[in-house]
C-alpha positions in Angstrom: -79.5 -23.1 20.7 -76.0 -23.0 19.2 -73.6 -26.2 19.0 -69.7 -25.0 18.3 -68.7 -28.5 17.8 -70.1 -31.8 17.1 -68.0 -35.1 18.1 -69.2 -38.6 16.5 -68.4 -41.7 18.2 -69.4 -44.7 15.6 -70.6 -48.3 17.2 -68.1 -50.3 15.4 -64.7 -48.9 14.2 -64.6 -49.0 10.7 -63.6 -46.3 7.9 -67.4 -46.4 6.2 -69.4 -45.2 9.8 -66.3 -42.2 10.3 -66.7 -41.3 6.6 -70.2 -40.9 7.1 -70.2 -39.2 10.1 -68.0 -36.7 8.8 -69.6 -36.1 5.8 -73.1 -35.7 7.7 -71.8 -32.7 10.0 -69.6 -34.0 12.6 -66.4 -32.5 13.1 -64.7 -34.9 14.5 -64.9 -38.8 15.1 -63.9 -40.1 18.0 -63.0 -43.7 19.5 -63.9 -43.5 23.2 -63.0 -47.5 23.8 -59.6 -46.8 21.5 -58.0 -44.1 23.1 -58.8 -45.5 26.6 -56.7 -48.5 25.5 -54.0 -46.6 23.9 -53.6 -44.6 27.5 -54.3 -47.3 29.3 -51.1 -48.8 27.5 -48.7 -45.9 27.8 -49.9 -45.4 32.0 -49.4 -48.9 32.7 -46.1 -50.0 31.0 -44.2 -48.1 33.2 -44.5 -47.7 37.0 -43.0 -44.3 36.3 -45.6 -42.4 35.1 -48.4 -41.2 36.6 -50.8 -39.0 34.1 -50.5 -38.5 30.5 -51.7 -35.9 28.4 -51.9 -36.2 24.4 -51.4 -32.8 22.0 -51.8 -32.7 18.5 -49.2 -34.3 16.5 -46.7 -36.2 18.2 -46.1 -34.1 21.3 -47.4 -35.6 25.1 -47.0 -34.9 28.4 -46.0 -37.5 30.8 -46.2 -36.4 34.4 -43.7 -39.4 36.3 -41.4 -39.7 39.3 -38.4 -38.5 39.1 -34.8 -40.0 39.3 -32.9 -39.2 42.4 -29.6 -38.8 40.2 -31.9 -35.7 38.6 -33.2 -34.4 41.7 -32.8 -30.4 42.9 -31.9 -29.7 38.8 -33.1 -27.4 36.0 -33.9 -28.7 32.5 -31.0 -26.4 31.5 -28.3 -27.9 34.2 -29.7 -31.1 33.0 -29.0 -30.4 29.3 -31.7 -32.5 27.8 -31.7 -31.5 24.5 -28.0 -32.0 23.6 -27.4 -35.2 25.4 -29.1 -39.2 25.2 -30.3 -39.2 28.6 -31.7 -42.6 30.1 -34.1 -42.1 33.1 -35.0 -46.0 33.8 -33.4 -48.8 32.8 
């Protein structure tokens, strides 16, 4: 049997159970209760969006309604980049 990647979850939270997780083959430790919470957060602080998706480093997708005053336009029409646009107030 071969195992391409090995996930840790520790029983409590702290620095000394990752450390030795790591150190004892896992390649990566994960907090199952933690990032629940910190999705849970982003979903439901906003009636707006509707799914979430994390990427490495600071990128996410947010999947959420949108505006009517945006409706029926492209992201270049919209010119998101080169303007402070507010979608909710």
């Amino acid at each position: 049997m071969s195992v391409s990647k090995i996930c840790g979850s520790p029983e409590h939270p702290e620095i000394q159970q990752a450390k030795f997780l790591l150190r004892n083959g896992a390649d990566e430790v994960v907090y199952p209760e933690r990032q629940l919470a910190e999705w849970s957060a982003i979903r439901y602080s906003s009636n707006n969006i509707s799914n979430y998706i994390e990427l490495p480093g600071e990128n996410s997708i947010f999947e959420c309604k949108v505006p009517k005053k945006l409706g029926g336009k492209t992201v270049l029409e919209l010119d998101i980049r080169d303007t402070k646009l507010i979608l909710w107030e």
